[in-house]
C-alpha positions as a Python dict, from the first residue, in 0.01 Angstrom:
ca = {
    (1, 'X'): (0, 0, 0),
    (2, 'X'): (134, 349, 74),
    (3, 'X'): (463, 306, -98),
    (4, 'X'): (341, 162, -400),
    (5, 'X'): (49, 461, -407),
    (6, 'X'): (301, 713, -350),
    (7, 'X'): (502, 584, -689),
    (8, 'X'): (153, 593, -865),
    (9, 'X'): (106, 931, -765),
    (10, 'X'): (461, 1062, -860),
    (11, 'X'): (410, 875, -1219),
    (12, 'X'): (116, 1038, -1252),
    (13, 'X'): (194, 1412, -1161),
    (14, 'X'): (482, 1322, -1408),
    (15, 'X'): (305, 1293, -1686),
    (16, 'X'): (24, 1528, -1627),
    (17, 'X'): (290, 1817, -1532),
    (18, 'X'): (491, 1727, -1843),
    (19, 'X'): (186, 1732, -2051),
    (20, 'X'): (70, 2098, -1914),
    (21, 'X'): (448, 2229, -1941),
    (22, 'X'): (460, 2122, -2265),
    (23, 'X'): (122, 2325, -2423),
    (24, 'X'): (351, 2643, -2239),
    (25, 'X'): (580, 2583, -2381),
    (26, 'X'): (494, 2550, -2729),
    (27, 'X'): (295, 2847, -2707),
    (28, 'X'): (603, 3022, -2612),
    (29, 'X'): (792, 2863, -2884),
    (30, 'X'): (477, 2936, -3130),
    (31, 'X'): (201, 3120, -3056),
    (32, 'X'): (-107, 2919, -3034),
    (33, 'X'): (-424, 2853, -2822),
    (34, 'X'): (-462, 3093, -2535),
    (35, 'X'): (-757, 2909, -2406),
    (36, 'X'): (-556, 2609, -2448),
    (37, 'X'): (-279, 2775, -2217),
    (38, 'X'): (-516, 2909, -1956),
    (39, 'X'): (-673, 2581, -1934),
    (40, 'X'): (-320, 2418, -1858),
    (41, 'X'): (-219, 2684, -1608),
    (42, 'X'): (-552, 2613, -1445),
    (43, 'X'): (-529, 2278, -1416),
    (44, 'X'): (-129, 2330, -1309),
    (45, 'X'): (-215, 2586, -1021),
    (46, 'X'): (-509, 2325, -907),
    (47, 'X'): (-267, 2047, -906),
    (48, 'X'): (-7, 2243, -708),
    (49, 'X'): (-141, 2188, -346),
    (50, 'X'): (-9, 1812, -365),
    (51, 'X'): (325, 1818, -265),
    (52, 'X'): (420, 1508, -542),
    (53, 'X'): (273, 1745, -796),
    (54, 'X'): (479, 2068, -697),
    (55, 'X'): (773, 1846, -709),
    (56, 'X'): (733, 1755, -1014),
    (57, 'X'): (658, 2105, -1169),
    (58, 'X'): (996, 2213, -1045),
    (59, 'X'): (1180, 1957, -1203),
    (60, 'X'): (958, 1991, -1538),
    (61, 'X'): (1070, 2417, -1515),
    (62, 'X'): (746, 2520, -1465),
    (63, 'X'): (847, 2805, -1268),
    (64, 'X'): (1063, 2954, -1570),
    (65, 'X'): (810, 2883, -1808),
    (66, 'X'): (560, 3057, -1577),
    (67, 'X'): (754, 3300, -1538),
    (68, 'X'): (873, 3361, -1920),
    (69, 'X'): (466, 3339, -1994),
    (70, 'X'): (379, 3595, -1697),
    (71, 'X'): (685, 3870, -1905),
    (72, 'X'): (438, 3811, -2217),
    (73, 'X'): (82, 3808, -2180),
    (74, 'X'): (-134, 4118, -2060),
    (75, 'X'): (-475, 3902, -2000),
    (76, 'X'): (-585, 3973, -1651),
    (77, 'X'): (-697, 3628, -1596),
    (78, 'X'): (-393, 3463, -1680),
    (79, 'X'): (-151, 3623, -1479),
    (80, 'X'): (-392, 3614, -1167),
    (81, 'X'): (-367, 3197, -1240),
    (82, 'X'): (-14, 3230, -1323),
    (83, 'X'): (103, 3428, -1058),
    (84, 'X'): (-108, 3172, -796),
    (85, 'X'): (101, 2919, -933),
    (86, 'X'): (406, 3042, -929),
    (87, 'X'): (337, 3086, -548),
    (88, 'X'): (215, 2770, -499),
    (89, 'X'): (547, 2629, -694),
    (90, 'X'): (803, 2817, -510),
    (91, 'X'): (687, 2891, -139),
    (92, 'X'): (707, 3239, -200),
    (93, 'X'): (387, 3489, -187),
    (94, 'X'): (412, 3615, -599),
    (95, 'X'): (233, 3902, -529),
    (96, 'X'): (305, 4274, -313),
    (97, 'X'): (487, 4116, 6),
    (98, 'X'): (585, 4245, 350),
    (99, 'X'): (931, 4400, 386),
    (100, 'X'): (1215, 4104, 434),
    (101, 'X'): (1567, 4185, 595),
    (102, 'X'): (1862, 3969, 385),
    (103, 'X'): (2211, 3978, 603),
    (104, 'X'): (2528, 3937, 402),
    (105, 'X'): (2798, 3905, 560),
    (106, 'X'): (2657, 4056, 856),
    (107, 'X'): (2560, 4352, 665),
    (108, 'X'): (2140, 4426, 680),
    (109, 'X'): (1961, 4523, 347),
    (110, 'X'): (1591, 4554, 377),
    (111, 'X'): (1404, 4489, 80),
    (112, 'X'): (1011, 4498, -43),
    (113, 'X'): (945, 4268, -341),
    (114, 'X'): (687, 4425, -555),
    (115, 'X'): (399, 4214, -756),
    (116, 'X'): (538, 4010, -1029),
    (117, 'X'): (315, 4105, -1286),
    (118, 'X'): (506, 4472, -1222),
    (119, 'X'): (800, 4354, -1404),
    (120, 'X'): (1083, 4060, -1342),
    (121, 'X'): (1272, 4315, -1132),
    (122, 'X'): (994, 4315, -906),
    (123, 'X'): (1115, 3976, -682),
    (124, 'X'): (1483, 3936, -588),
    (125, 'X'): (1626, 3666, -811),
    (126, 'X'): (1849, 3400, -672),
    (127, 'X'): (2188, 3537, -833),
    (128, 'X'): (2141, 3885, -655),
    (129, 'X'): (2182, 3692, -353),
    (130, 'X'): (2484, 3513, -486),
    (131, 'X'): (2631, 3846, -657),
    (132, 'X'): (2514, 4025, -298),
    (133, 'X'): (2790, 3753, -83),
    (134, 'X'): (3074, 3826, -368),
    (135, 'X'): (3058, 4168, -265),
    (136, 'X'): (3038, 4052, 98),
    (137, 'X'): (3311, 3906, 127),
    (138, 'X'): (3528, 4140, -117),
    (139, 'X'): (3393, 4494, -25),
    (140, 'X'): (3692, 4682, -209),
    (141, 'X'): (3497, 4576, -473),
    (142, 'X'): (3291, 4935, -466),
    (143, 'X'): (3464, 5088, -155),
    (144, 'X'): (3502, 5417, -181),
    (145, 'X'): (3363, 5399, -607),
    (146, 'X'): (3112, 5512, -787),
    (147, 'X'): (2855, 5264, -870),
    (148, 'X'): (2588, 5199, -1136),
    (149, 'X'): (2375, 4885, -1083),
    (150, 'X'): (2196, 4842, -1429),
    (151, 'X'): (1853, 4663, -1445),
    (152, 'X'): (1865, 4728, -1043),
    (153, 'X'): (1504, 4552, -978),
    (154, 'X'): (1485, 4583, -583),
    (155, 'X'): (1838, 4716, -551),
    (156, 'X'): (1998, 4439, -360),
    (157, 'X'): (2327, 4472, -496),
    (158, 'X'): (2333, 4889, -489),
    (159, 'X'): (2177, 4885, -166),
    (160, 'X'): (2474, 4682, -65),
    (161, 'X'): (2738, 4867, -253),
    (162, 'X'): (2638, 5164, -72),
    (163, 'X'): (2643, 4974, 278),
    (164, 'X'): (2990, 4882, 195),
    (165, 'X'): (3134, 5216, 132),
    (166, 'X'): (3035, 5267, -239),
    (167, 'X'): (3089, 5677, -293),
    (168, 'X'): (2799, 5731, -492),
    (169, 'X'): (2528, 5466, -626),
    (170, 'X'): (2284, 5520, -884),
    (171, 'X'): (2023, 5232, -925),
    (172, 'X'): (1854, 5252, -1282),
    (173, 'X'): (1570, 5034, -1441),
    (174, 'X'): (1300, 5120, -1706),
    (175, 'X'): (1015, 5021, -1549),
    (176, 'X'): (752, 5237, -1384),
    (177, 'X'): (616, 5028, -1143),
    (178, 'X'): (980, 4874, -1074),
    (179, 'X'): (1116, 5225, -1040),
    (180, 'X'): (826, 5350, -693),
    (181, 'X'): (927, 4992, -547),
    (182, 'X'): (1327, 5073, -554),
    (183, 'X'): (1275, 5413, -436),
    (184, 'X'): (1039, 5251, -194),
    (185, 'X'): (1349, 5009, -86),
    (186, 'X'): (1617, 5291, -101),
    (187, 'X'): (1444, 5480, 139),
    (188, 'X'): (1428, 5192, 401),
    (189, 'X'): (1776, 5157, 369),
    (190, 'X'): (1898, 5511, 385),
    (191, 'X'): (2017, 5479, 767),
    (192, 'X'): (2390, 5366, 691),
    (193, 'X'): (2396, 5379, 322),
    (194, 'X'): (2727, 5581, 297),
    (195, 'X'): (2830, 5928, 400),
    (196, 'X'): (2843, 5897, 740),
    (197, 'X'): (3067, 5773, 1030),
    (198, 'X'): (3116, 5370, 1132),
    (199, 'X'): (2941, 5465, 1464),
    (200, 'X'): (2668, 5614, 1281),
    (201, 'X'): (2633, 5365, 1006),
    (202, 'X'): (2583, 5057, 1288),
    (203, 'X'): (2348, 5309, 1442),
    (204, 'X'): (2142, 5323, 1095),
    (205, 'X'): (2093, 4989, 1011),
    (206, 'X'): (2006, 4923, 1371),
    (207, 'X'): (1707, 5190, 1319),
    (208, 'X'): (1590, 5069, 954),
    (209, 'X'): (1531, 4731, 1159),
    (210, 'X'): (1298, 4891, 1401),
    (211, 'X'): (1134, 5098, 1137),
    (212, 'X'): (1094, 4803, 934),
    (213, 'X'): (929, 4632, 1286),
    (214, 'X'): (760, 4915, 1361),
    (215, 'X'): (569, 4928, 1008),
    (216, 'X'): (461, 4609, 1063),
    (217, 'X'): (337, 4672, 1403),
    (218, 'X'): (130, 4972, 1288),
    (219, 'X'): (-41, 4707, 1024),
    (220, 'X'): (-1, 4895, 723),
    (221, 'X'): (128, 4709, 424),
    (222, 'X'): (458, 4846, 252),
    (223, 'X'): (257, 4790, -97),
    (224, 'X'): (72, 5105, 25),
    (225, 'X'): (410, 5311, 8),
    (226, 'X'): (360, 5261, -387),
    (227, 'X'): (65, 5469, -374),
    (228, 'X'): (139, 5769, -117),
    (229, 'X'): (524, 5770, -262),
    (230, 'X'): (808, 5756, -90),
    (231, 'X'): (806, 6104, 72),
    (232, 'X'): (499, 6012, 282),
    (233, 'X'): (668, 5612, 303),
    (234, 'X'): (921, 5764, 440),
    (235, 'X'): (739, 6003, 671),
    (236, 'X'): (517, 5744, 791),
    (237, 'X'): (813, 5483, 914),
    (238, 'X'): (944, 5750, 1061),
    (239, 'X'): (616, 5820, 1286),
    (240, 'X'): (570, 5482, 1351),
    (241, 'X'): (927, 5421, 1482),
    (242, 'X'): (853, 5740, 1710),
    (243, 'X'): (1104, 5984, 1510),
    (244, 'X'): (843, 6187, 1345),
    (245, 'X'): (751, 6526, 1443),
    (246, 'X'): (875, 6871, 1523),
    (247, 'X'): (1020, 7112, 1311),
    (248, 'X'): (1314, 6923, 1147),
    (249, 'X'): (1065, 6673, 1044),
    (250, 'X'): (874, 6952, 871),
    (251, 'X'): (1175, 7084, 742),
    (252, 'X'): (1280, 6734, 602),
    (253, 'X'): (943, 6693, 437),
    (254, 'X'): (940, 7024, 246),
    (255, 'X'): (1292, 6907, 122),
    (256, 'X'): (1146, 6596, 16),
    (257, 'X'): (902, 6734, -143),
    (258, 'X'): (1119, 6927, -418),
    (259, 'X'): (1084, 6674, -725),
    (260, 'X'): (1411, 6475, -705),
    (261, 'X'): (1496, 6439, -365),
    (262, 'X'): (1248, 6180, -323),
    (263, 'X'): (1471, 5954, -540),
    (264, 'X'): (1766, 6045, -361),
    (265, 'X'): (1862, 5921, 12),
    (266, 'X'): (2229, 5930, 138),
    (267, 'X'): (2432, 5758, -136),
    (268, 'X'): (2188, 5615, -350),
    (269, 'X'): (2013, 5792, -645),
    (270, 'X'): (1732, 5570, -815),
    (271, 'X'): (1741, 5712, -1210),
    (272, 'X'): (1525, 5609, -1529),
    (273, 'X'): (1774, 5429, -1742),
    (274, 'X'): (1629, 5262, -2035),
    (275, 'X'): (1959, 5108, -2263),
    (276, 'X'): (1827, 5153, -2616),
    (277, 'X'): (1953, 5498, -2554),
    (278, 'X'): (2326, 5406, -2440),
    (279, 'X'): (2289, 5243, -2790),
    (280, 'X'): (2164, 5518, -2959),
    (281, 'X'): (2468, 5704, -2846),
    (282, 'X'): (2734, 5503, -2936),
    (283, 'X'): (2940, 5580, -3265),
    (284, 'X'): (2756, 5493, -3635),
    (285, 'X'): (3106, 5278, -3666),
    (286, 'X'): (3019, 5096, -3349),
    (287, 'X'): (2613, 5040, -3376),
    (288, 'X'): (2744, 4908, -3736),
    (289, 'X'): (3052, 4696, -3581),
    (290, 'X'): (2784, 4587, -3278),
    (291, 'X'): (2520, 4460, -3550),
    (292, 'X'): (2683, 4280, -3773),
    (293, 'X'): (2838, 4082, -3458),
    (294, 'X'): (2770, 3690, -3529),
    (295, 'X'): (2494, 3570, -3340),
    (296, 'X'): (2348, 3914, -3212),
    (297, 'X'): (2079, 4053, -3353),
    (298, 'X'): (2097, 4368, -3567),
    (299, 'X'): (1767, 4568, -3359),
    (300, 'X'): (1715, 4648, -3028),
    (301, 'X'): (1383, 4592, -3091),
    (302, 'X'): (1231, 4331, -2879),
    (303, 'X'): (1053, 4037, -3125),
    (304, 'X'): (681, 4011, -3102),
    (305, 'X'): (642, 3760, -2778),
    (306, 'X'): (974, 3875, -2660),
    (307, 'X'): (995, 3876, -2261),
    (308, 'X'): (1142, 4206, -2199),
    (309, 'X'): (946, 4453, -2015),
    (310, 'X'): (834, 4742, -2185),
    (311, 'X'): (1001, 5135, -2139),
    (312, 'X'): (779, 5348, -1852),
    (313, 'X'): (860, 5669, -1642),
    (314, 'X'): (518, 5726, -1592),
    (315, 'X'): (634, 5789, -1203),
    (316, 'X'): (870, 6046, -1314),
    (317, 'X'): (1193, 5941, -1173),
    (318, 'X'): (1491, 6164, -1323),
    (319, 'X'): (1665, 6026, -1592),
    (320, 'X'): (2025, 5938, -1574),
    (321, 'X'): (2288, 6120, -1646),
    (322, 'X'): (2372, 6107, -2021),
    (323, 'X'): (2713, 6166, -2014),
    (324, 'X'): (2759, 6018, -1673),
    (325, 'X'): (3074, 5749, -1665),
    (326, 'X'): (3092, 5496, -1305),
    (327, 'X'): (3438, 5328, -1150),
    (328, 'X'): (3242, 4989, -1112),
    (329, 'X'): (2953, 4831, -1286),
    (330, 'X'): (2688, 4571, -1133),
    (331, 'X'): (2400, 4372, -1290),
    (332, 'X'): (2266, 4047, -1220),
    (333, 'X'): (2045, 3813, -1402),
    (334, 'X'): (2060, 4097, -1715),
    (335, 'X'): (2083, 3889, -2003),
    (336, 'X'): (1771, 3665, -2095),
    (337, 'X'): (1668, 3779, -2415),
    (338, 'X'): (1849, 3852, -2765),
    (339, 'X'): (1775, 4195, -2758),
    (340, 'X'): (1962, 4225, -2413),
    (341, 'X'): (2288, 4069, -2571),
    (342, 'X'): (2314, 4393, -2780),
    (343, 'X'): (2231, 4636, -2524),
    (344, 'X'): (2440, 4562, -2231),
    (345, 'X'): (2790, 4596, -2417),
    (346, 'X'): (2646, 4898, -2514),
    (347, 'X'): (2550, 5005, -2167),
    (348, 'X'): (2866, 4869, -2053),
    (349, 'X'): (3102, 5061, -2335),
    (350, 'X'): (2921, 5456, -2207),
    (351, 'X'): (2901, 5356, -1860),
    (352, 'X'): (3266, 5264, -1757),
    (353, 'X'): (3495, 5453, -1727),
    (354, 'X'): (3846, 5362, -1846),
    (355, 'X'): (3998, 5182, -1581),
    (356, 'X'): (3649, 5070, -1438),
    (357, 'X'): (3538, 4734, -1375),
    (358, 'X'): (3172, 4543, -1445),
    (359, 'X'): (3064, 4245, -1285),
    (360, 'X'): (2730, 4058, -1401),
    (361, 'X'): (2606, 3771, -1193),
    (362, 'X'): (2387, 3554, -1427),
    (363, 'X'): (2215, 3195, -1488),
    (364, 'X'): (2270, 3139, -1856),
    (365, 'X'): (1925, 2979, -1951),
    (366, 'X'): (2074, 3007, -2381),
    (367, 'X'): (2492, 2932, -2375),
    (368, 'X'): (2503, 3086, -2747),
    (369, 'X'): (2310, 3391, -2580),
    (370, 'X'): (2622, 3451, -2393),
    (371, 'X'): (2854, 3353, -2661),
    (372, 'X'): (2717, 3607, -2863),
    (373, 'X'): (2762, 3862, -2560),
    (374, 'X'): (3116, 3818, -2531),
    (375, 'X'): (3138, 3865, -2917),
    (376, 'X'): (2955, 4143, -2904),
    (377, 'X'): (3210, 4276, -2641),
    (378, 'X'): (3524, 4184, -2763),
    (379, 'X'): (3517, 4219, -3111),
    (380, 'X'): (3267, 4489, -3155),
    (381, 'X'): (3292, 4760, -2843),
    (382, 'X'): (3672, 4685, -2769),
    (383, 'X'): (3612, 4509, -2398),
    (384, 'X'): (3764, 4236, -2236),
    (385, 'X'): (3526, 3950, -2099),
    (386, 'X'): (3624, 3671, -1871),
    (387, 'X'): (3350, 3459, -1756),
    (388, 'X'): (3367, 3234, -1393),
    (389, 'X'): (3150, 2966, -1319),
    (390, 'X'): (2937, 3014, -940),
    (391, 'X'): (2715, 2813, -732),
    (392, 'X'): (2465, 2982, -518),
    (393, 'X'): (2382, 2864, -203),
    (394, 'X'): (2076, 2639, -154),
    (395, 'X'): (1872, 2860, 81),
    (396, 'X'): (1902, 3150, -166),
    (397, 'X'): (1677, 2968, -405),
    (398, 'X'): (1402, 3197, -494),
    (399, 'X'): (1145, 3198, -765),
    (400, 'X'): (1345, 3000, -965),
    (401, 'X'): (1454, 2671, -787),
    (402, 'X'): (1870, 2651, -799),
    (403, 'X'): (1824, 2291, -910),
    (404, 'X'): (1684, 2370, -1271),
    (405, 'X'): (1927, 2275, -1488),
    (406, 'X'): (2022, 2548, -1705),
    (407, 'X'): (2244, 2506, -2012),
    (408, 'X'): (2525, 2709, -1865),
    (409, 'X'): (2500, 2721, -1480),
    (410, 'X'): (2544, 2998, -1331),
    (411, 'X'): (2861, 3295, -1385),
    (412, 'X'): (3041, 3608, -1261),
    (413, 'X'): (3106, 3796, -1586),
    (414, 'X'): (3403, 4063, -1531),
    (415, 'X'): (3458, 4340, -1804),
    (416, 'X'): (3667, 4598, -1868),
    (417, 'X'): (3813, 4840, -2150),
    (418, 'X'): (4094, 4637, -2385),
    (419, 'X'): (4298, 4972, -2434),
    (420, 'X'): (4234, 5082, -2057),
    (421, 'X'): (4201, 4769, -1861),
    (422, 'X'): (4156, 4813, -1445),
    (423, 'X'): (4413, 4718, -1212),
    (424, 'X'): (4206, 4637, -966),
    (425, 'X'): (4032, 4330, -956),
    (426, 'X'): (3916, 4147, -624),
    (427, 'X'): (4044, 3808, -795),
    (428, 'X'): (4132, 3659, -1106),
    (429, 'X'): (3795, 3663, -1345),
    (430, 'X'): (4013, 3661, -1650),
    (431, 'X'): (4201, 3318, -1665),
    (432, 'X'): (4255, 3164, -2028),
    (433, 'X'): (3997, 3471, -2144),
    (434, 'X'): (4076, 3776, -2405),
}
């Protein structure tokens, strides 16, 4: 009987998931068997063309415990099978995919997602959508401020920022491979990205549609633009969309072509930002006040297995600023490992100015990671945290599916300086916090 063979089925992908989840994730808890583990992502990614079964490895978290195994293996083999998987889990094509145009609040950003074995900031995460309508529908958030989105990934939020009226955006992340893909966005969204009239602004991101069209029609893939750079990326939308040519487009490439201007366009400035060095910088009183904060580890160090991508410039973006300070903060989904609950107060303490604001958007996968945040912030750096609970919207479920039940849900994390608080604020973020 088909009802009574569907239940079989289910029960079965139950307990077969479960049992494959669980060799992942004890060799994320301990080390172990790699054959063992490829054998189990294997049999996982096989599995995953029955729909009972890919049910049943999103309510088991496979897809975070694919995607926690992907940030910590290098074998070649494994992430190919891992990466099939997570595609297979979440709809979504895990490796280099075409351009995609998000609308919030009526406002275009057009992103490319990058492979995922480039890095976690690669793909845009569901709370960068979430974080992306906050804005949205409160653009005085960064109207008319200077903006730093830290760990900026595809640049969503930035990209936004500077749609919205943000002054001057700087998008920073430590990756290599992450870094060509945000310049590689940036310049798709130049066209109305601040500096430039409301007339002229609709006009822009009417043309970064067509350009995105047109590259598509020309049947090149925007992975390529990783490999010719952005100058040429940016050259060759431009020809495709029929603006190319002529001596002001010979002028403009020359221009381009002087080191840093490639990782400039309009109001957005992609930088290498890598936040050991924001702790590096801070006072020996603080470091020692920051360390010896309950519950957050005393090195910045990530712990053998640790998920956090490794340092790269090896594309040569500029570095940011060392001394430079920003009116408003931005990160989303920044805090997954130990190592990160040090770091960001520290980013957060050199980075704002007084009387600047930060806003995080996170899931919080470990509640005592983000205890030991807030700690770290309060009683160590001299900020004031308040935490708000969010709900993203069902059809902004990416990778990771919305319905995994993480310890802490998901929050908006405002912060400030204690001795030079902002006066501000959108909304209340602060109620019943210190």
């Amino acid at each position: 009987m088909a009802d009574e063979g569907d239940f079989i089925t289910l029960l079965v992908a139950s307990e077969r998931v479960g049992a494959w989840c669980d060799v992942l994730r004890m060799h994320l808890a301990q080390g172990g068997s790699l054959p063992r583990v490829k054998q189990a992502v294997r049999d996982l990614k096989a599995a995953l063309d029955s729909e009972a079964y890919a049910e049943e490895a999103r309510r088991e978290g496979a897809v975070p415990l694919l995607t926690s195994l992907l940030k910590r293996t290098d074998d070649e083999e494994l992430l190919d099978d891992i990466s099939d998987a997570l595609a297979a889990c979440s709809g979504l094509l895990a490796s280099s995919g075409k351009t995609r145009t998000f609308s919030y609040g009526g406002t275009p950003v057009v992103l490319k997602e990058g492979a995922l074995g480039d890095g976690v900031g690669a793909k845009v995460w569901t709370v960068a959508h979430t974080f992306c309508r906050e804005m949205a529908s409160h653009p005085e958030i960064v109207r008319g401020c200077s903006v730093l989105e830290i760990g900026a990934g595809c640049g969503a939020c930035g990209i936004l920022a500077a749609k919205l009226g943000a002054q001057r955006v700087v998008l920073g992340d430590y990756v290599g491979a992450v870094l060509q893909n945000l310049r590689d966005c940036v310049h798709l969204n130049a066209a109305g990205s601040g500096g430039e009239s409301a007339a002229a602004g609709a006009a822009g991101q009417a043309q970064q549609g067509q350009e995105a069209e047109a590259a598509d029609e020309a049947g090149w893939d925007p992975e390529d633009a990783s490999e010719c750079g952005s100058d040429d990326f940016d050259a060759l939308l431009a020809e495709a969309s029929g603006r190319g040519g002529g001596g002001g487009g010979e002028e403009r490439q020359r221009q381009q072509q002087q080191g840093e201007a490639a990782w400039d366009a309009g109001a957005l400035h992609v930088r290498f930002h890598d936040w050991a060095h924001d702790v590096d910088c801070l006072s020996d009183s603080e470091r020692e006040a920051l360390s010896s904060t309950p519950g957050v580890p005393a090195s910045t160090e990530a712990p053998p297995g640790a998920s956090i991508d490794t340092a790269s410039n090896e594309c040569g973006a500029p570095s940011i600023d060392g001394e430079e300070r920003f009116d408003v903060v931005i990160g989303t989904d920044i805090l997954y490992e130990w190592p990160m609950v040090q770091m960001v107060p520290a980013v957060l303490k050199r980075r704002l100015r007084p009387g600047g604001r930060a806003l995080l958007c996170c899931a919080v996968r470990e509640q005592a990671m983000f205890d030991g945040f807030a700690a770290a912030c309060r009683s160590a750096l001299g900020l004031r945290v308040g935490i708000t609970p969010v709900q993203p919207r069902a059809d902004d479920a990416g990778l990771l599916d919305i319905r995994q039940d993480y310890e802490g849900g998901y929050v908006l994390i405002a912060v400030e300086h204690a001795d030079a608080p902002a006066d501000d604020w959108h909304r209340d973020l602060f109620a019943g916090s210190t």
